[in-house]
Structures are given as structure tokens and as C-alpha cells.
Phi, psi and omega in degrees: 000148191232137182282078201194150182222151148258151209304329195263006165215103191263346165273357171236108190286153135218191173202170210207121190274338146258153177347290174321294209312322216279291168291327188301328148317287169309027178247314179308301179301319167328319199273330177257012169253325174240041152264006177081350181242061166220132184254150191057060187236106176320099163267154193244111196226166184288137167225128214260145159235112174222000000 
């Protein structure tokens, strides 16, 4: 089994029973986290100082 978040939504896991299987999930969740139609979805993003 394969493990994986994407970085800028670190609260939402998925899994995969192979590599392949593994992204094509996080491709789903990408896709349903920034379609808007989920409410309240924490994003993590870098914040620069300079």
C-alpha cells in the first residue's frame, strides 16, 4: 500500500494499492479540493519574509 498528501493540503491523505493507483487518487483529491464546492478546506501555503 502507498501513502500520500499533497503538501499545500496536508490534512487530506489518500492511498493507493500501487504507485499508479496512489496518484491518480491525489489527482482526484486535487481536483475536489479546488473545485469549490467543499467548504471549509484548510490550505497550507509558504509564507515568505523579506
Amino acid at each position: 500500500m502507498w501513502l500520500g498528501y499533497l503538501e499545500e493540503y496536508p490534512d487530506y491523505w489518500t492511498q493507493g494499492e500501487t504507485e499508479e493507483e496512489l496518484k491518480e487518487n491525489l489527482l482526484d483529491i486535487y481536483s475536489e479540493l479546488t473545485s469549490g464546492n467543499i467548504q471549509n478546506i484548510r490550505r497550507v501555503a509558504e509564507l515568505e519574509v523579506s
